[in-house]
C-alpha positions as CSV (number, residue, x, y, z in Angstrom):
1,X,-36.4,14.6,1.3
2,X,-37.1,11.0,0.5
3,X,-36.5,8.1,2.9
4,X,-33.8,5.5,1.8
5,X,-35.1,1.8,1.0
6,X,-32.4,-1.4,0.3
7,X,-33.0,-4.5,-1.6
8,X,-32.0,-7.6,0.3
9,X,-28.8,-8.7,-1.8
10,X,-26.2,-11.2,-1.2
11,X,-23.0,-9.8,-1.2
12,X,-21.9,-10.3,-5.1
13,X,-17.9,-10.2,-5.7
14,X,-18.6,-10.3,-9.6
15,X,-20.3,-7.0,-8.9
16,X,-18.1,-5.3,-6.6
17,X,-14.9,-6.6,-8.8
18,X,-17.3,-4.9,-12.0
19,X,-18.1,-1.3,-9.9
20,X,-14.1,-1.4,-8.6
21,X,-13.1,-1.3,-12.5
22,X,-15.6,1.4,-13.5
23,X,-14.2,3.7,-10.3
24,X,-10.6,2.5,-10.8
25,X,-10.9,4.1,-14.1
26,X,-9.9,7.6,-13.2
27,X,-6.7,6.4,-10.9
28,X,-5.4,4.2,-14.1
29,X,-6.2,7.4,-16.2
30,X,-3.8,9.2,-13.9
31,X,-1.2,6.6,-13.0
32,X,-0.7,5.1,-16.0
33,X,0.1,8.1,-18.3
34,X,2.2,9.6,-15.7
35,X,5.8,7.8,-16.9
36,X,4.9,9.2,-20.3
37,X,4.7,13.0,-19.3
38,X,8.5,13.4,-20.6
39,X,8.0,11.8,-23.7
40,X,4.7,13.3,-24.7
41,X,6.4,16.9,-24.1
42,X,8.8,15.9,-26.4
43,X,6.7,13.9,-29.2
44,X,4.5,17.2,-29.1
45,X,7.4,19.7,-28.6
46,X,5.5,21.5,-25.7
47,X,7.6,22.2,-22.1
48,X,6.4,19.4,-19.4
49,X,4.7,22.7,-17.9
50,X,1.9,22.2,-20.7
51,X,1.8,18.6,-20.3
52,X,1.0,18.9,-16.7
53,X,-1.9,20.8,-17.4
54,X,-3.5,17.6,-19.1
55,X,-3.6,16.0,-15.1
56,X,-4.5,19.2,-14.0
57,X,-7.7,19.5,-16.8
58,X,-8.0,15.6,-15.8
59,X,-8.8,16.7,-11.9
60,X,-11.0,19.7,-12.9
61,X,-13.0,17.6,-15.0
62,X,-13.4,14.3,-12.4
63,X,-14.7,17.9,-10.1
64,X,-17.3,18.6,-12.9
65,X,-18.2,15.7,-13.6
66,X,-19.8,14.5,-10.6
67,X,-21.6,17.6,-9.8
68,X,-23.1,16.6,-13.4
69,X,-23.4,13.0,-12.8
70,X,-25.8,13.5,-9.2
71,X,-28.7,14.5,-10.3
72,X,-28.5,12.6,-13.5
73,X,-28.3,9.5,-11.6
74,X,-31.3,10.6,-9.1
75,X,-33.1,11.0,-12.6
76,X,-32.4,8.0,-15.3
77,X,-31.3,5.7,-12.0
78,X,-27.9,4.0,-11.9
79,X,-27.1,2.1,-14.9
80,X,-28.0,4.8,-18.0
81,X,-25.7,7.4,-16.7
82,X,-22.9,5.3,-15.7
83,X,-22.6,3.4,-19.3
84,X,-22.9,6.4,-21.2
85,X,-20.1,8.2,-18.5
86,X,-17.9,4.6,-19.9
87,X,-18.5,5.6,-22.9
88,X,-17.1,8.9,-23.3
89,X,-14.3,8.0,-20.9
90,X,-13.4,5.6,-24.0
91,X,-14.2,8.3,-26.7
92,X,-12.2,10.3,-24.9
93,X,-9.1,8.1,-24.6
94,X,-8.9,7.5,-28.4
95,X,-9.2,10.9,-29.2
96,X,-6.1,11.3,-26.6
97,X,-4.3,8.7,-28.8
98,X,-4.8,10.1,-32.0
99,X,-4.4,13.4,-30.6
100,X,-2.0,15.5,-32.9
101,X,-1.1,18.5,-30.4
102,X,-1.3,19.7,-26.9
103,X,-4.6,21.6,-27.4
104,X,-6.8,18.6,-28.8
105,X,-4.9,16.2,-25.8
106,X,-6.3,18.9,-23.2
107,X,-9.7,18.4,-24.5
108,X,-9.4,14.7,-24.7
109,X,-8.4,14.8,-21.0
110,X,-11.2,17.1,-20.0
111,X,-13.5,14.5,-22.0
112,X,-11.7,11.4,-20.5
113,X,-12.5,13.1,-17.0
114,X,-16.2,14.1,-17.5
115,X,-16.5,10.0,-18.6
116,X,-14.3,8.5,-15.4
117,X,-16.4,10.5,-13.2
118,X,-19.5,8.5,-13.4
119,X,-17.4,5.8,-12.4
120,X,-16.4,7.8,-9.1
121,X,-20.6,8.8,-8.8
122,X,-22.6,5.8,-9.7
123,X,-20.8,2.7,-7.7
124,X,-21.3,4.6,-4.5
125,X,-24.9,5.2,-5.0
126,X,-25.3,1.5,-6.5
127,X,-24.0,0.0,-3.2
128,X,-26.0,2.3,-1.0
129,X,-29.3,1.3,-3.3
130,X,-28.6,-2.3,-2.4
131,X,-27.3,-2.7,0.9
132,X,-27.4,-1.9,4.4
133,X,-25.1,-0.1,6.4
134,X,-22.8,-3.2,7.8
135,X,-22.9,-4.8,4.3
136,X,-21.8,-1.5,2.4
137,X,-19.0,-1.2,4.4
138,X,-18.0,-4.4,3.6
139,X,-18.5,-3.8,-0.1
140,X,-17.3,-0.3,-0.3
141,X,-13.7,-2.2,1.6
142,X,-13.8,-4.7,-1.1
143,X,-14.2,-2.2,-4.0
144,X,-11.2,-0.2,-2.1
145,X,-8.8,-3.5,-2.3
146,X,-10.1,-4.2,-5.7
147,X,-9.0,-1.0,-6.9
148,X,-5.8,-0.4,-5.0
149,X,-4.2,-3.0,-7.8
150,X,-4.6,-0.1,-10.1
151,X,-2.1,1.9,-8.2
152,X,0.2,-1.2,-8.0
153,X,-0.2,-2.0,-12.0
154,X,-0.4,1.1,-13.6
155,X,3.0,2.3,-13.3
156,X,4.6,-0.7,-13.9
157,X,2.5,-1.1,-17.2
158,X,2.9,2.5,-18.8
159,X,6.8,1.8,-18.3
160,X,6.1,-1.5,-19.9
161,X,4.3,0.2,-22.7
162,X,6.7,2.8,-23.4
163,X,9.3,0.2,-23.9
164,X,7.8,-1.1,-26.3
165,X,5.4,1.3,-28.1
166,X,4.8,4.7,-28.6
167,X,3.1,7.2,-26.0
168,X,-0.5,6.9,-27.7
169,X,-0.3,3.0,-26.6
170,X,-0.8,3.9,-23.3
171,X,-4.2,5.4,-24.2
172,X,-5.3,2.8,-26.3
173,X,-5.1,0.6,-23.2
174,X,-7.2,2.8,-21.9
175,X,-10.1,2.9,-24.3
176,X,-9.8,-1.1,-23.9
177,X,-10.1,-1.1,-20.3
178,X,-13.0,1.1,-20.4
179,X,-15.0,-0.8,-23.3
180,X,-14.2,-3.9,-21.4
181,X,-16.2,-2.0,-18.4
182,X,-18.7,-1.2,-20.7
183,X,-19.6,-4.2,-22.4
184,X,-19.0,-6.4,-18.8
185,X,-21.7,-3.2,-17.6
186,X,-24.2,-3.1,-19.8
187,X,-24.3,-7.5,-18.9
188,X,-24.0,-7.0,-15.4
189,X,-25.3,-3.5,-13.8
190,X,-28.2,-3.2,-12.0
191,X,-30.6,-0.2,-12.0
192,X,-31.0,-0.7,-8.5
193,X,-32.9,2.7,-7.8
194,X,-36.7,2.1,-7.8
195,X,-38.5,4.1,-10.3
196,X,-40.6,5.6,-7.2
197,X,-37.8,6.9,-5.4
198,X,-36.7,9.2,-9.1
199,X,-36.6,12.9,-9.2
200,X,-37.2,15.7,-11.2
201,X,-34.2,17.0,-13.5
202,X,-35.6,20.9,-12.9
203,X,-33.0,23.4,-11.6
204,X,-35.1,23.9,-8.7
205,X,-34.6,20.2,-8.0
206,X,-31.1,20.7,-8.5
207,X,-30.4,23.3,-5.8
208,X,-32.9,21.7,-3.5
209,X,-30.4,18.0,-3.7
210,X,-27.4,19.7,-3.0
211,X,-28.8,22.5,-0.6
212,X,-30.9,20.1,1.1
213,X,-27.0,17.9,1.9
214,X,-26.0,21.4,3.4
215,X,-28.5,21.1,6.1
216,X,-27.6,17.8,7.1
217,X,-24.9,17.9,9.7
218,X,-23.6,14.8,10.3
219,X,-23.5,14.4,6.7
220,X,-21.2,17.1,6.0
221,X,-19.0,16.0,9.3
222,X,-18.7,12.6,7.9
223,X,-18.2,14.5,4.6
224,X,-15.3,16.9,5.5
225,X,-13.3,13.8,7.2
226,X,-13.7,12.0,4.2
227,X,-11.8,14.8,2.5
228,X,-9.6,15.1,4.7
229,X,-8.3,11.5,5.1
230,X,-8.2,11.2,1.1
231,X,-5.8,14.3,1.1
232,X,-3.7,13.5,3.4
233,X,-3.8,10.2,1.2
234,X,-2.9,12.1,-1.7
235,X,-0.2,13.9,0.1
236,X,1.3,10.6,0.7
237,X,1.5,10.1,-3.1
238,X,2.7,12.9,-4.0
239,X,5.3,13.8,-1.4
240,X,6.0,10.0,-1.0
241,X,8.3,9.7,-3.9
242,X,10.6,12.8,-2.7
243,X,11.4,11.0,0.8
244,X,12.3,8.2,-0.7
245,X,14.1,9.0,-4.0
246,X,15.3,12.2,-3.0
247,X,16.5,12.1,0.9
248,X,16.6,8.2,1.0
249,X,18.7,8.1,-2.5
250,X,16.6,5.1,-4.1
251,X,16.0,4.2,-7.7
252,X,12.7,5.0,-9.0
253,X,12.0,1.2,-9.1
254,X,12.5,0.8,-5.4
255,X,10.4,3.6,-4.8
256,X,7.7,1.6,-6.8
257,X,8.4,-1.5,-5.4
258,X,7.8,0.4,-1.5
259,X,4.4,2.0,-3.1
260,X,3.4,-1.3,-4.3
261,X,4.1,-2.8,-1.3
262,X,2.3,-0.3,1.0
263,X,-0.9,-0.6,-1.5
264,X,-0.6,-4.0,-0.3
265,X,-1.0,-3.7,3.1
266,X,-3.6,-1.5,2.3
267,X,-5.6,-4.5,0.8
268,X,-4.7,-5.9,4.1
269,X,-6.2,-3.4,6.1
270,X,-9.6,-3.8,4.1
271,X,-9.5,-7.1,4.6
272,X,-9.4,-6.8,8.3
273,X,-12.1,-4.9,8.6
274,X,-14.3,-7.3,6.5
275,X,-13.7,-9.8,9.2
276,X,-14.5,-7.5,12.2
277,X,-17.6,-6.2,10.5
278,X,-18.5,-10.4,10.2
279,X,-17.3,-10.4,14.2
280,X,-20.0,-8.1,14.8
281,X,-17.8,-5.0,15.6
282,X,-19.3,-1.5,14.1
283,X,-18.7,0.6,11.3
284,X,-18.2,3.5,13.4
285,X,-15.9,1.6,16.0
286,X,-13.9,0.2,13.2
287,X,-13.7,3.3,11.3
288,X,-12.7,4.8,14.6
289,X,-9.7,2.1,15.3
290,X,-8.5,2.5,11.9
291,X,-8.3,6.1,11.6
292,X,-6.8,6.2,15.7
293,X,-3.9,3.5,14.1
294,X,-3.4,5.8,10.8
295,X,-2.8,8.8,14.0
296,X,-0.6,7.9,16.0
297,X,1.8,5.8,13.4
298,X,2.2,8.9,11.6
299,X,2.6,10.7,15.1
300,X,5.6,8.2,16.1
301,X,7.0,8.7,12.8
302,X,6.7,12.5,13.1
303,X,9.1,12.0,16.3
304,X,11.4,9.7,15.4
305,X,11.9,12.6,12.3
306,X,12.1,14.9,14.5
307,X,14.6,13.6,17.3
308,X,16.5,12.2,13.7
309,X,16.3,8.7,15.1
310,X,15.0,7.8,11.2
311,X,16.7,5.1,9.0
312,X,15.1,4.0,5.7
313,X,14.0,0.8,7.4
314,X,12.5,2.6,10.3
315,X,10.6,5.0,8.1
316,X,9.7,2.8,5.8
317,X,8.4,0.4,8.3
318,X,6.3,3.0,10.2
319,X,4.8,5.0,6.5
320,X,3.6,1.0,5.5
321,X,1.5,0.7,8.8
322,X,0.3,4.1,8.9
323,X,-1.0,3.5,5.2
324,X,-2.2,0.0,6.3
325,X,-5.2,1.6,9.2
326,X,-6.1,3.0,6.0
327,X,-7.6,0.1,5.2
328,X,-10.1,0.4,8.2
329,X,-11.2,3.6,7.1
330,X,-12.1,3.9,3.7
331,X,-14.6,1.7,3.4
332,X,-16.4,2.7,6.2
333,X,-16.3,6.3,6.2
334,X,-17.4,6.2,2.9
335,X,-20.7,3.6,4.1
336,X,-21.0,6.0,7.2
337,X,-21.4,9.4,4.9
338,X,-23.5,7.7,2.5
339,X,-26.0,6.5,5.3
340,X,-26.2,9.8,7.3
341,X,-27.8,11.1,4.4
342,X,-31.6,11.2,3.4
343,X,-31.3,12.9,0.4
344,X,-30.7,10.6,-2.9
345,X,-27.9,8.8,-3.6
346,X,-27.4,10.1,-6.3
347,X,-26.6,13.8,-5.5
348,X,-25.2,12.4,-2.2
349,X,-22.4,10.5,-3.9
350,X,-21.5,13.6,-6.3
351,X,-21.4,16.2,-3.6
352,X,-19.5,13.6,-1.0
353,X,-17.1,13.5,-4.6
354,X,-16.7,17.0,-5.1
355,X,-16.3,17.9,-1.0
356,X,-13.3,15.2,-1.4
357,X,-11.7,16.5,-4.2
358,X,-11.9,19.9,-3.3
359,X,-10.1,19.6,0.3
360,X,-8.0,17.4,-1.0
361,X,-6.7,20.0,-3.7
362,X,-6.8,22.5,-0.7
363,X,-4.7,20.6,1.5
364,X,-2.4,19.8,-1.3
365,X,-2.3,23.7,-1.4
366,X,-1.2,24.4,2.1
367,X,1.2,21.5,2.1
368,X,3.1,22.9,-1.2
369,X,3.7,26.1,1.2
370,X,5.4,24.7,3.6
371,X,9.2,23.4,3.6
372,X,9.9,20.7,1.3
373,X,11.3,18.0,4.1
374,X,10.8,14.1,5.5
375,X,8.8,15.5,8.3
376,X,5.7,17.4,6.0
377,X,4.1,14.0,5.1
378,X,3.7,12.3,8.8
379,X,2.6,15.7,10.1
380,X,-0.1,16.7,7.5
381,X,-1.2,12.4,8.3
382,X,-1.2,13.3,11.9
383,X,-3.0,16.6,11.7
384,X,-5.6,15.4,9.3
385,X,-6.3,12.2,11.3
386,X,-6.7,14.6,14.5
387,X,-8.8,16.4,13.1
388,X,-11.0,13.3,11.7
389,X,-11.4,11.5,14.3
390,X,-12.5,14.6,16.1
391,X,-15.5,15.5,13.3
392,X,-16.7,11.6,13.5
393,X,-17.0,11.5,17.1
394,X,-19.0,14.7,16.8
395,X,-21.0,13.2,14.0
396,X,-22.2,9.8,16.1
397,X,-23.5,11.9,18.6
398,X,-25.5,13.6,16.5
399,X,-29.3,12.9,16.6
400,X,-29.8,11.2,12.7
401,X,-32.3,13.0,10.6
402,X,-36.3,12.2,10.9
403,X,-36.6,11.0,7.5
404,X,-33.3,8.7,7.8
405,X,-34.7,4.9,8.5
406,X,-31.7,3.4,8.7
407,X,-29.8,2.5,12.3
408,X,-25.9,3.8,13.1
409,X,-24.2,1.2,14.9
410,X,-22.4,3.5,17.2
């Protein structure tokens, strides 16, 4: 396993604001096309079922794609991959736009996905090429406020869109956002990954990378409580718009306007935790307070559910602060699982990718089993957070690996 060296780099917003695009691309591939599901079913004449099966094609591919992308990075270095990943994220969103049926839409999803992925890979490994621990937390925070505007914007655009165009605009914007990404990244991208420190392509590589992550245990700690914090994340989306439309009666653009409004506080949250990293406070400790704030909001909310003490302004009010600690978490957990790793970045990012993806499809799973009610989303929160905070204690007291030269603020 090779040891990990950093560049001494200032801290470069144009950068960050650059790699938050590239790994926004996959949420504005989702979010922004989802208003359009209905009339794409019908412009088609295919059920919704079918049209569904592009997101779900989408996710399979993003899965793919990174296990691809790892050692492909660990290879070429950084910047190859990830502009030619751009660049079939934008092939495939014009072939989605001139795409005359359901069948060649699926496959221009699937391509769209293997493209976005390299934007999920390569900004992780970029940052973790470049900077130490405290100062890829901070950027990995920044890169999360950057891209929760996609989140905010992308609904609000595809409705604007449809308005006024047909369904295949919304792809088109898509292709454009990407080629801007590519031409700003082929300007501004560094191939931060010393020749030296490149790997073989062989198979035997391969399965060594990914094995060799296996063996690391505070790795896959730090791992499985990344997953598990970015599905019950995902859970919040999803079930998020039932609560509120269907128990709490609002209009779809209230719901939106909440959403918005809680990927604000987000923001907030990651900015926070930029200034307590400058105060001198941990990653671990902050990581810690944020994910003990998302754990017991969503516990208090789960009560006052349960004792049916909740009004839309109450459970509103509580659901915006447990989303807020977020903001505490992501960054760091993400700089924490990078750095107890001393195998490539590369293959480090994909498999920390594909871990998250994978439990969060699982706890999506388990979640869709149980009773459709106002009290599933605090509870799978609370759960998850338990559970978290319970790996990443275990994981800090974990001896770090030989090879790993990096210190762990604890």
């Amino acid at each position: 396993m090779t040891s990990k060296t950093h560049s001494s780099h200032p801290v470069s917003i144009l950068l960050v604001t650059l790699l938050a695009l590239l790994t926004a691309l996959d949420a504005m591939a989702i979010d922004l096309y989802l208003p359009a599901m209905p009339t794409i079913a019908e412009a088609l004449q295919v059920s919704p079922g079918e049209v569904q099966q592009t997101l779900a094609v989408f996710l399979a591919g993003l899965a793919i794609g990174q296990g691809i992308y790892g050692p492909l990075l660990d290879r070429f270095g950084r910047r190859s991959p990830l502009l030619i990943g751009v660049g079939i994220f934008v092939a495939g969103s014009v072939i989605a736009a001139l795409s005359p049926s359901i069948e060649w839409l699926l496959v221009a999803r699937f391509v769209q996905a293997l493209g976005a992925a390299a934007g999920l890979v390569a900004p992780r490994a970029i940052i973790d090429d470049l900077y130490e621990l405290e100062d890829s937390a901070r950027m990995q925070s920044i890169l999360m406020q950057v891209m929760m505007v996609a989140p905010i914007a992308a609904p609000i655009l595809g409705g604007v869109l449809l308005l006024h165009w047909q369904w295949s605009s919304i792809f088109w914007v898509m292709a454009i956002l990407g080629l801007l990404g590519l031409v700003w990244g082929a300007k501004t991208v560094p191939n931060s990954q010393p020749v030296e420190e490149r790997v073989s392509l062989s198979i035997k590589a391969i399965i060594h990378g990914y094995g060799g992550l296996l063996l690391q245990p505070r790795f896959v700690l730090y791992t499985i409580a990344s997953g598990l914090v970015l599905g019950s994340f995902f859970s919040y989306i999803s079930g998020s718009s039932f609560v509120f439309i269907e128990y709490f009666k609002l209009s779809a653009t209230q719901y939106s306007q909440i959403f918005a409004a809680n990927s604000v506080g987000l923001v907030i949250g990651g900015a926070i935790s930029n200034q307590l990293i400058k105060r001198g406070l941990s990653t671990h400790k902050i990581m810690i307070l944020g994910t003990l704030g998302y754990t017991l909001f969503a516990d208090v909310l789960l009560v006052v559910v349960e004792f049916s003490l909740s009004s839309l302004l109450s459970y509103a009010a509580l659901l915006s602060l447990t989303i807020a600690c977020l903001g505490l978490v992501f960054g760091n957990l993400v700089a924490l699982t990078m750095n107890a790793s001393t195998s490539p970045a590369g293959v480090t990012s994909a498999m920390m990718g594909m871990a998250q993806y994978l439990l969060s499809a699982v706890i999506g799973f388990m979640v869709s089993l149980t009773p459709t009610s106002i009290v599933q989303l605090p509870a799978t929160i609370a759960i998850c957070g338990a559970i978290t905070i319970l790996l990443c204690i275990i994981a800090s007291n974990l001896r770090p690996q030989p090879s790993n030269l990096r210190t762990i603020q604890g």
